[in-house]
C-alpha positions in Angstrom: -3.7 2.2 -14.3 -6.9 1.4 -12.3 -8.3 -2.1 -11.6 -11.4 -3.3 -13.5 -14.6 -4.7 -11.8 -15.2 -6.6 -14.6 -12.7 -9.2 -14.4 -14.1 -11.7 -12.4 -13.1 -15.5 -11.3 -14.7 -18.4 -10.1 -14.5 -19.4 -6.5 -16.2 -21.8 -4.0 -19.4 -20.9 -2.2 -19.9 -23.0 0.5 -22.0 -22.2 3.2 -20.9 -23.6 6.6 -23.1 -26.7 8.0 -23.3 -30.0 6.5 -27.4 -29.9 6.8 -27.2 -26.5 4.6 -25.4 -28.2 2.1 -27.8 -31.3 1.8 -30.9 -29.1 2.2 -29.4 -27.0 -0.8 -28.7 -30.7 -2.9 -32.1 -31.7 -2.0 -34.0 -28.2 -3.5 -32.3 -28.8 -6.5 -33.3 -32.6 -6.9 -36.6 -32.0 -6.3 -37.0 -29.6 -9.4 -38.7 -31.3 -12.5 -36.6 -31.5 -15.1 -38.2 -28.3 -17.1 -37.6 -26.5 -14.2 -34.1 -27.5 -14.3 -33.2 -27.1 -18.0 -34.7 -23.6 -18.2 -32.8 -22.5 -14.9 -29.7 -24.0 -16.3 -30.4 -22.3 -19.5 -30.6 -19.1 -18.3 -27.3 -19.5 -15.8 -25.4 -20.4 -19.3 -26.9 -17.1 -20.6 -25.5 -15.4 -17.7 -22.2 -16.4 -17.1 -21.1 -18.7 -19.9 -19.4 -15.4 -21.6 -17.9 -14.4 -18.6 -15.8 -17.4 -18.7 -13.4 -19.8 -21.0 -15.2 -22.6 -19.4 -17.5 -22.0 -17.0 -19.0 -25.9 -17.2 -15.3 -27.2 -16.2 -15.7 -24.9 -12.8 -19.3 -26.2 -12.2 -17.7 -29.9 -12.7 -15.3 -29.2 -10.3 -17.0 -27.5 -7.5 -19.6 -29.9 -8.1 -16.8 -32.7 -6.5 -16.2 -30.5 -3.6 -19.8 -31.3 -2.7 -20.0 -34.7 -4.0 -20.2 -36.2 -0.4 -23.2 -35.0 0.8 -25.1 -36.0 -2.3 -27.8 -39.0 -0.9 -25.4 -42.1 -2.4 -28.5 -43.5 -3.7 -28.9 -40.7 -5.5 -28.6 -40.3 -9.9 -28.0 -37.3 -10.6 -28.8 -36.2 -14.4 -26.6 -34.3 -16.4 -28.6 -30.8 -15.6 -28.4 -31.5 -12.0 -24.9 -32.1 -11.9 -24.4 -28.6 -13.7 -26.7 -27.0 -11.3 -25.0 -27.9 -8.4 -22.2 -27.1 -8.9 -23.2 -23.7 -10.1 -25.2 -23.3 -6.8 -21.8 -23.6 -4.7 -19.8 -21.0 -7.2 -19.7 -17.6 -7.2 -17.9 -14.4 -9.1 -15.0 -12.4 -7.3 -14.0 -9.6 -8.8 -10.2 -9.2 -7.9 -9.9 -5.4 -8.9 -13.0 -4.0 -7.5 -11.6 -1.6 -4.8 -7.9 -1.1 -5.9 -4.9 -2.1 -8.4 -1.6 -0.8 -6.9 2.0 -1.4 -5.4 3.3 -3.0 -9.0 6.8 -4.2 -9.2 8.4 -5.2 -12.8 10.7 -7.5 -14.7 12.2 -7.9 -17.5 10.1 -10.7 -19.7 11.6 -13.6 -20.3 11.4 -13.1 -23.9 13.3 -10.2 -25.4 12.7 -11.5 -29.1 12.1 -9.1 -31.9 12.1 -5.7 -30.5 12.9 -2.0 -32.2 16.7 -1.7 -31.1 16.8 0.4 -27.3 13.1 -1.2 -26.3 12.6 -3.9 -23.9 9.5 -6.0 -22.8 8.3 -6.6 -18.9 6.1 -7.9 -16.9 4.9 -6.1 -14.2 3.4 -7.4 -10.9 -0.1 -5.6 -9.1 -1.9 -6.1 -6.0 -5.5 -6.2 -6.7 -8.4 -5.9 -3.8 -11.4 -7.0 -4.2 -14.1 -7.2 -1.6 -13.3 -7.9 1.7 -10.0 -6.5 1.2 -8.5 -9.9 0.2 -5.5 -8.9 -2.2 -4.2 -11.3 -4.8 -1.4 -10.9 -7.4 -2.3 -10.0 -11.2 -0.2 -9.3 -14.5 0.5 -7.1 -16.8 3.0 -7.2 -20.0 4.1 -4.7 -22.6 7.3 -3.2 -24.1 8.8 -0.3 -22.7 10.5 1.7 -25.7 13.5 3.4 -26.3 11.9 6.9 -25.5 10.7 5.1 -22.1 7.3 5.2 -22.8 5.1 2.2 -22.0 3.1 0.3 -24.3 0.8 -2.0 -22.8 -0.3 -5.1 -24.2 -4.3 -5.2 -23.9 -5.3 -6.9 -21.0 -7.7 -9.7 -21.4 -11.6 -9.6 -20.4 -10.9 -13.1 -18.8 -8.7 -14.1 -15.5 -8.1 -17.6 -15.1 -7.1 -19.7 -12.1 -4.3 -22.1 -11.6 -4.5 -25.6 -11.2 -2.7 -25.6 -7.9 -1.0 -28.7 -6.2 0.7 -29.3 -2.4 4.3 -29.9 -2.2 4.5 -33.3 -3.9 7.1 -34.4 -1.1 7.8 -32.6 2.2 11.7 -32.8 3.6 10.9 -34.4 7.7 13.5 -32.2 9.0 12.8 -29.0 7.3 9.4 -29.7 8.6 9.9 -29.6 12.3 12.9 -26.7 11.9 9.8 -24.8 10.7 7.2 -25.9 13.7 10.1 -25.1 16.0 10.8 -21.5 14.7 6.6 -21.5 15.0 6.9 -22.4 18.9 4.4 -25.3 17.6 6.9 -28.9 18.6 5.5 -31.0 21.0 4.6 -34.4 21.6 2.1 -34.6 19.5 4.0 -33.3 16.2 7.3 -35.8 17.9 4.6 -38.7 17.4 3.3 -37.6 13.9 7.1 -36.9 12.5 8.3 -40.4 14.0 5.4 -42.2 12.2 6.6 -40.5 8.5 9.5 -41.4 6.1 12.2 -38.6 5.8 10.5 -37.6 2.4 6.9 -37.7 3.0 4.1 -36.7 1.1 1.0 -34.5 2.2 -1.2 -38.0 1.9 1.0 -39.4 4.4 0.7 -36.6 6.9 -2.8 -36.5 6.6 -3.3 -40.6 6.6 -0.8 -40.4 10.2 -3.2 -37.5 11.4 -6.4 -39.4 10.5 -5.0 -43.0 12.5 -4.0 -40.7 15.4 -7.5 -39.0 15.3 -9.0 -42.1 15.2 -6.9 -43.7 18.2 -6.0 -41.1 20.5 -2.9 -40.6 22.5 -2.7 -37.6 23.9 -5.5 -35.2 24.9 -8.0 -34.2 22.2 -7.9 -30.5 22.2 -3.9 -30.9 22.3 -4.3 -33.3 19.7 -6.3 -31.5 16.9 -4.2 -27.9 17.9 -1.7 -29.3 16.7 -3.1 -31.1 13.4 -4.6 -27.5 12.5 -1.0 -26.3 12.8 0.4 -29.0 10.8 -2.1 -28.6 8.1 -1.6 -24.8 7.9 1.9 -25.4 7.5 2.1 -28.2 5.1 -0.8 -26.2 3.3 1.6 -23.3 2.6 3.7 -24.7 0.3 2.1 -25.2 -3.1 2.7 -25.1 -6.6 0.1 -23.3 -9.1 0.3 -23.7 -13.1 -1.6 -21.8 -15.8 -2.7 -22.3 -19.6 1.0 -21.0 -21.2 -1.4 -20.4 -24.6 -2.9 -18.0 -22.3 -2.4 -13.7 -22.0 0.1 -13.5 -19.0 -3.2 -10.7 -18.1 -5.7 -13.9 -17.4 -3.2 -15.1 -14.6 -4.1 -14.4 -11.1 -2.6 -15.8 -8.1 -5.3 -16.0 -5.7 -5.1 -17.2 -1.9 -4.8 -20.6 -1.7 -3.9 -22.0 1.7 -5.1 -20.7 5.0 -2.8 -18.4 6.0 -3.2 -16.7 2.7 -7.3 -16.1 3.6 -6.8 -12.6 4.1 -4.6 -11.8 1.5 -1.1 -11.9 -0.7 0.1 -8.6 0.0 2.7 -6.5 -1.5 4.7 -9.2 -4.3 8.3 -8.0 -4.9 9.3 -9.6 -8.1 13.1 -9.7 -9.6 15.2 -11.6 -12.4 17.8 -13.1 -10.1 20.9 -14.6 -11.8 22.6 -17.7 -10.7 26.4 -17.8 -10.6 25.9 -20.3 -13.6 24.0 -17.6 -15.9 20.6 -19.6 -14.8 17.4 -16.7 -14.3 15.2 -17.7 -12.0 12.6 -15.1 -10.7 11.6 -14.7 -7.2 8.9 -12.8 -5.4 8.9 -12.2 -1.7 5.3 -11.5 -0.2 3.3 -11.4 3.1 1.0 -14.0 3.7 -2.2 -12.9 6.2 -5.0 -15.0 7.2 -6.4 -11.6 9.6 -4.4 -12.3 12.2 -0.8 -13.0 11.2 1.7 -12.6 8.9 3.7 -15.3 7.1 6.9 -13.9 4.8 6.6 -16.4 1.2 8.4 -16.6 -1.9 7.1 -17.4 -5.0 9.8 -19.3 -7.9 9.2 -19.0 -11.5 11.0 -19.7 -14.5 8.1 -18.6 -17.0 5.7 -16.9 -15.0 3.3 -20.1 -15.6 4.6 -21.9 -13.2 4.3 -21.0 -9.7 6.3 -22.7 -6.4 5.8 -21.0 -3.2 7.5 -21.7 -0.3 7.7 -20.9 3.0 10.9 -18.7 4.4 12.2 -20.1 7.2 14.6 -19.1 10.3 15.0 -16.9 13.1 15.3 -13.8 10.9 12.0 -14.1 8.7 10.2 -11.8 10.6 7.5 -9.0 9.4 7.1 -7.2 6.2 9.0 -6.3 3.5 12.1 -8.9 1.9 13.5 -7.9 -0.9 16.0 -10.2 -2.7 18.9 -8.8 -4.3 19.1 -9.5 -8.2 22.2 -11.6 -7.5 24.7 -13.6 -4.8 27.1 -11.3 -3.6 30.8 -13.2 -2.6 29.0 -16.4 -2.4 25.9 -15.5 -0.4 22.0 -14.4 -1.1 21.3 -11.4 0.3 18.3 -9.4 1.0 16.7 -6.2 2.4 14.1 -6.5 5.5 12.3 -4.8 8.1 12.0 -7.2 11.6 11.3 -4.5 13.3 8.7 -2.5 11.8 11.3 0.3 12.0 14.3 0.1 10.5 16.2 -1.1 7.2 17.9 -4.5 8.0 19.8 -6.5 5.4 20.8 -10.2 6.0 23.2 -13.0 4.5 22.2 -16.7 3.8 23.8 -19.6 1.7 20.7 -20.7 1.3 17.7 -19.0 0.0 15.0 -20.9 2.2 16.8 -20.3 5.5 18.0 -16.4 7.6 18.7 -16.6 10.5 21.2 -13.3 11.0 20.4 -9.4 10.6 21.6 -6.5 10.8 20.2 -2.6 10.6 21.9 -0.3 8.1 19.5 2.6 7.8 17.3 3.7 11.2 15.1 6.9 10.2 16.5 9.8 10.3 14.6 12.9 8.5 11.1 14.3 9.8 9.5 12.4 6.1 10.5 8.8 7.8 10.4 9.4 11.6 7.6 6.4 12.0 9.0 3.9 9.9 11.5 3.4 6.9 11.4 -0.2 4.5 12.5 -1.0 0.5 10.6 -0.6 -2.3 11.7 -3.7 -3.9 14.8 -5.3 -4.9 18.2 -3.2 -5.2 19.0 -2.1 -8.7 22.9 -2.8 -9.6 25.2 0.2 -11.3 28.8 1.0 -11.7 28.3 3.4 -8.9 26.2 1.4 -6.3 22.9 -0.7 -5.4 20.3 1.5 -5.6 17.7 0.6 -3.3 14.2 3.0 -3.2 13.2 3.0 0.4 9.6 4.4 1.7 9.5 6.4 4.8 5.8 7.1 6.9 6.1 10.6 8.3 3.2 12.9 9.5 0.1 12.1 9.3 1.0 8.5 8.0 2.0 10.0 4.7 4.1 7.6 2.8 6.8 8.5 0.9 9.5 6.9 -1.5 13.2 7.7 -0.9 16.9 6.1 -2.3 19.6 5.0 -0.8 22.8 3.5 -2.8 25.1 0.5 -1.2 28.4 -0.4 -1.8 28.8 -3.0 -4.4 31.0 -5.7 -2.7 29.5 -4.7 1.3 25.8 -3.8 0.4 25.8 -3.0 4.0 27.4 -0.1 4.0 25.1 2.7 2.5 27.6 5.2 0.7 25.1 7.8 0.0 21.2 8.5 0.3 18.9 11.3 -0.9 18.1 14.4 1.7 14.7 14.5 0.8 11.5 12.6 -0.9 11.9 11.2 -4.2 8.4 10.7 -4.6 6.0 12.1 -2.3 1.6 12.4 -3.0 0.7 15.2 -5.1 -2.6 16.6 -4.5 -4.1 14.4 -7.0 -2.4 11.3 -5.1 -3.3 11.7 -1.8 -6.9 10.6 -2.7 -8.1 6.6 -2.3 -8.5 3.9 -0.5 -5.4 4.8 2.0 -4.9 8.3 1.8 -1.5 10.3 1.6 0.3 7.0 0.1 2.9 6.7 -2.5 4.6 3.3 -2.8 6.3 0.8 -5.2 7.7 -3.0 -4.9 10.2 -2.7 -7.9 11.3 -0.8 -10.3 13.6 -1.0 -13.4 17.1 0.6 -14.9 16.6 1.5 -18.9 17.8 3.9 -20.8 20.1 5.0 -18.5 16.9 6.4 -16.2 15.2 4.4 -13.1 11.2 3.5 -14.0 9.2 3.5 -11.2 5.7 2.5 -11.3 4.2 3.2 -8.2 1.2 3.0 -6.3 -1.2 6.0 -5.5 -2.9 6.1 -2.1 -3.7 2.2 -2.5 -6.2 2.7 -5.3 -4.7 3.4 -9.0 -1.0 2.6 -10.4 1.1 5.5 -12.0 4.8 6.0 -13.9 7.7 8.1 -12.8 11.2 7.9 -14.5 14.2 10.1 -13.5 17.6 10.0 -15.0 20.2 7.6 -13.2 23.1 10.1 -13.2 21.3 13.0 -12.2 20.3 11.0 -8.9 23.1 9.4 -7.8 24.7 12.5 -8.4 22.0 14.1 -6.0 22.5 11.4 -3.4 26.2 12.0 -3.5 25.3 15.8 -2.6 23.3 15.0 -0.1 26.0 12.9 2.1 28.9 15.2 1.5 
């Protein structure tokens, strides 16, 4: 599987400097209206194929300008259009690589051949300037374990995305604590807002204080960029449900997303009450840190993210476990950018304890060992794939199996490499790299789609017996 260049989406293009802006408004004004109709003709020409509805976009970049249009201005029709198709642009989210996938189960297992299944299954698309997003794919995997994909749609649509409509006051500063970011400033701000407040509230409390200062300026607008950023991070997006689940990108939204989602690890978790819920765990990076999210969806149409939270939410890598094991959420981590950790919680948001359960031990993982995705449950064990960086940074995919009741204790792992790059692997945009964020029990075999050297997407399967029996060698 290998990304496309030709699935495109819409995005702002707003060059920095409120004169630019104006200067650019002005240009366009000053054509006479033939001048405008045919260069709004031949932008529909262009582009109106390219998208479900490309005038809806230049409508609504068109109000992120709206401002610094002269208020005495009237702006026609055309100019309206042009406008806003002067500060839009085309990204195409698959131009450089489509790889680390993790998969589902659909929510819909309606009329299927008896032994098939349908998924979902999650990518990370690049695009230029390395900034990774999360795209779909769907199809039925049948009883032979062969994969039939639905087609994927020449369109990608964007959500409508909207802030946390109400923001918990306490939850708030536990998170600017953990950030080192409480101070007077934030004390004022959180004493001036309701216990449930709303993101119009913060920012109407941030605009008085701006306005009538209390405390020193630079201290003062440090801390509202902070408090943005933060409020910023928890959003909801929602898509078009009579849309292909292939149009559906989750693109960065808030700033500390500007450089990237990275790495999504999808699973079907299952409450204690028979409730599926499916959560994702990803890294947030703006280029300079990293923020561990997780994404809640009971459709895959709508979208919360949320920011984790406590002492434990540390680096890359969280993996949730499918289910609550003797009353408590569980999931896999790596705080140290070494080791495997697993932690406890009674609630999902919050971690604050961890422990390491595998450190690397064989020459394939001597840099660094993590999961690759969420554990798969059997009669024998979790299975957890792990990925180990060896020589020569060469990734490689492992397993490990943990007790059932104690998923702390590993019972057994695999001596060597489940996975490791074949020649014809080792080849992309990060060389030597084999790596997955989920995989999937049917058929009584493990599916692993995996990524290749950052670049492409490929399938392995091996049978579930056969491997555990393997792993049961290996630690006698």
């Amino acid at each position: 599987m290998q990304g496309d260049p030709s699935r495109v989406i819409t995005r702002q293009h707003i060059p920095d400097g409120a004169y630019r802006i104006r200067k650019i408004i002005q240009r366009i004004t000053d054509l006479s209206d033939m001048d405008a109709e045919k260069l709004l003709e031949e932008i529909m020409h262009d582009f109106s194929e390219r998208h479900k509805d490309i005038m809806a976009v230049f409508e609504h970049h068109l109000d992120a300008v709206k401002d610094y249009v002269p208020r005495d201005a009237v702006l026609s029709d055309v100019q309206r259009i042009l406008i806003g198709a002067y500060f839009t642009m085309e990204y195409s989210i698959e131009s450089a690589a489509l790889f680390n996938p993790s998969i589902v189960l659909h929510p819909d297992q309606s009329h299927l051949d008896k032994g098939s299944l349908r998924f979902i299954m999650s990518l990370r698309a690049i695009g230029e300037g390395h900034v990774s997003s999360i795209v779909f794919r769907s199809g039925v995997l049948d009883g032979h374990n062969t994969f039939i994909f639905d087609p994927v749609s020449d369109y990608v649509e964007r959500p409508d995305v909207r802030l946390n409509a109400v923001y918990d006051r306490h939850l708030f500063q536990l998170k600017l604590h953990e950030m080192d970011a409480c101070n007077e400033v934030t004390a004022h701000l959180l004493g001036q807002v309701p216990e449930d407040f709303t993101y119009h509230t913060l920012k109407n409390e941030i605009g008085a204080l701006r306005a009538r200062p209390l405390f020193s300026e630079l201290r003062q607008n440090q801390t509202f960029e902070i408090m943005y950023w933060l409020a910023s991070s928890n959003y909801e997006v929602r898509f078009r449900a009579d849309h292909r689940i292939s149009e559906r990108v989750i693109f960065p939204v808030s700033k500390n997303e500007s450089s990237g989602i990275e790495d999504a690890r999808f699973v079907q978790f299952f409450d204690e009450n028979g409730e599926v819920t499916y959560y994702a765990t990803y890294t947030a990076y703006n280029g300079l840190t990293i923020l561990p999210q997780l994404i809640e969806t009971k459709d895959f149409v709508k979208f919360k993210v949320i920011t984790l939270n406590g002492k434990a939410i540390q680096n890359k890598g969280m993996a949730l476990f499918p289910r609550k094991i003797d009353g408590s959420y569980v999931m896999l981590s790596r705080q140290d950018g070494e080791n495997n950790h697993i932690m406890f919680s009674d609630n999902i948001h919050f971690w604050q304890e961890t422990e390491i359960i595998q450190e690397p031990a064989r020459p394939w993982e001597f840099i660094q060992i993590g999961n690759c995705g969420s554990p798969l449950e059997t009669d024998e064990g979790w299975i957890v794939l792990t990925h180990g960086v060896g020589p020569m940074r060469q990734y490689a995919i492992g397993v490990m199996l943990l007790d059932l009741e104690n998923p702390a204790r590993v019972i057994a792992r695999l001596g060597e490499p489940l996975l490791a790059p074949l020649a014809e692997e080792r080849e992309g945009y990060v060389p030597n790299v084999v790596y997955t964020c989920g995989a999937i029990l049917h058929n009584g075999d493990l599916v692993i789609p995996y990524g290749m050297s950052d670049i492409q997407t490929g399938i392995a399967t091996v049978e579930v017996r056969d491997l555990i029996h393997c792993m049961r060698a290996a630690a006698s």
